[in-house]
Backbone as numpy.savetxt, mean C-alpha at the origin, in Angstrom:
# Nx Ny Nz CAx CAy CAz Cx Cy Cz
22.81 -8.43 6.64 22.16 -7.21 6.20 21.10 -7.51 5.14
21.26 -8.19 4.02 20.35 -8.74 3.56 18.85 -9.34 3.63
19.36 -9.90 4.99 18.24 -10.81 5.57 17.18 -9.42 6.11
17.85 -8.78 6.59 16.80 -7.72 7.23 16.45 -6.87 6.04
16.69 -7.03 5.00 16.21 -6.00 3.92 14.93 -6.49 3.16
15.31 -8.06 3.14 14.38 -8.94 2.62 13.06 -9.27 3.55
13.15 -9.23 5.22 12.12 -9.04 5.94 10.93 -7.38 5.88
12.21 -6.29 6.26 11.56 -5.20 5.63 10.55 -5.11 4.13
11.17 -5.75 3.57 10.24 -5.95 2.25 9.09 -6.44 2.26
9.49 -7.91 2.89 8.14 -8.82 3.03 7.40 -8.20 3.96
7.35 -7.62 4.93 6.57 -6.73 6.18 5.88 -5.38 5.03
6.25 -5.07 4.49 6.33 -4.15 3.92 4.77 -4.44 2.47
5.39 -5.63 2.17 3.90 -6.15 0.71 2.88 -6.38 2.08
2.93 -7.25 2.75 2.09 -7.62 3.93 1.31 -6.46 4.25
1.81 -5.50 4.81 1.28 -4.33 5.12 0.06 -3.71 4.11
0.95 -3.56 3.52 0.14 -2.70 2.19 -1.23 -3.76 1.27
-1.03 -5.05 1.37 -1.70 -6.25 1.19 -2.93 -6.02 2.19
-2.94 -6.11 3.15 -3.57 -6.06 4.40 -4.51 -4.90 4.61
-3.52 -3.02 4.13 -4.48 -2.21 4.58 -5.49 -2.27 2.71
-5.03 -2.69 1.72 -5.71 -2.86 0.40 -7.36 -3.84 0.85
-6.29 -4.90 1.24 -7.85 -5.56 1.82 -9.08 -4.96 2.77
-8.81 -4.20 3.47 -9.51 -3.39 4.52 -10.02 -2.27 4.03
-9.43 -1.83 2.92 -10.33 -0.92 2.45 -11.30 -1.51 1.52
-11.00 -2.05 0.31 -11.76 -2.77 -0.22 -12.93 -3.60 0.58
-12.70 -4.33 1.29 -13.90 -4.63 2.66 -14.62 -3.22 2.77
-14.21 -2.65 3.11 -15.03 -1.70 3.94 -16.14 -1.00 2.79
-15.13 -0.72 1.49 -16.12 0.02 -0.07 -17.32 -1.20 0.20
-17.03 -2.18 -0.06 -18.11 -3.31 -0.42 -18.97 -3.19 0.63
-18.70 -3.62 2.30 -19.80 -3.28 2.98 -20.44 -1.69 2.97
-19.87 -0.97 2.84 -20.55 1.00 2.73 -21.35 1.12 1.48
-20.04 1.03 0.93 -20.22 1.51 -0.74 -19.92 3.06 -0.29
-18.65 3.28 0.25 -18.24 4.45 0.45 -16.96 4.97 -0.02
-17.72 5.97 -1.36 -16.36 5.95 -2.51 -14.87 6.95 -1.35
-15.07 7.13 -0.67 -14.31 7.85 0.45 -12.77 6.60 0.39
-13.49 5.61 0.54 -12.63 4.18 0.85 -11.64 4.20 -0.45
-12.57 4.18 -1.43 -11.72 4.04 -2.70 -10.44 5.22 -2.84
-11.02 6.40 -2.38 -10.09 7.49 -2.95 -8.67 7.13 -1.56
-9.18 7.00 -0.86 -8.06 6.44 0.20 -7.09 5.61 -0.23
-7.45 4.42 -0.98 -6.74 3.41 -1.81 -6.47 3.83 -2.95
-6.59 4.94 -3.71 -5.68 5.36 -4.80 -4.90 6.15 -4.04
-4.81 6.81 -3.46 -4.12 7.79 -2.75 -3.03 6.91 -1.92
-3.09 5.88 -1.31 -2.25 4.88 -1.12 -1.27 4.34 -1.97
-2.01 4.12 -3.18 -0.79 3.56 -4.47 -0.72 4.73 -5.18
-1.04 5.98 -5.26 -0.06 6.29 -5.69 1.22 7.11 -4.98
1.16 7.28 -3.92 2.01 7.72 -2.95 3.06 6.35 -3.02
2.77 4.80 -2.59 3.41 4.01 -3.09 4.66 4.00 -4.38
3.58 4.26 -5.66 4.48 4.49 -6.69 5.71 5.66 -6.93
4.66 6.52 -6.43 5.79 8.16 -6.04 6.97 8.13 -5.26
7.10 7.14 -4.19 8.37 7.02 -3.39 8.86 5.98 -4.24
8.56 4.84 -4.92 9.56 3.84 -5.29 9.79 5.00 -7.19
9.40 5.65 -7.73 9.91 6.67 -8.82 11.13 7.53 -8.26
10.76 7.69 -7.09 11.97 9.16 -6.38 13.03 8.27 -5.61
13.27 6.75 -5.39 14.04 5.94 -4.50 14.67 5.57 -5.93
14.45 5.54 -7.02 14.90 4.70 -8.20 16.06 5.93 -8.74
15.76 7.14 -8.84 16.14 8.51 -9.53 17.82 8.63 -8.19
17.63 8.04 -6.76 18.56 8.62 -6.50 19.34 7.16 -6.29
């Protein structure tokens, strides 16, 4: 059980690693602050579920 918690995880930074990079790519080639607000809106939805996963 472990093992699959620790893959979920790592799949999980990967992911979020991956769509960070793609947006950031994309601001730099546009310069389309659209990109950026996408990527705050990403972390903080991020932070908001690991605040409300910690509380229960």
């Amino acid at each position: 059980m472990t093992k699959n918690k620790n893959i979920e995880k790592y799949l999980w930074m990967v992911t979020v690693l991956f769509i960070t990079y793609l947006l950031v790519g994309s601001f730099i080639e546009s310069s389309n602050f659209l990109d950026v607000i996408y990527l705050i809106v990403l972390y903080i939805f991020i932070i908001f579920t690991k605040i409300v996963n910690k509380k229960q």
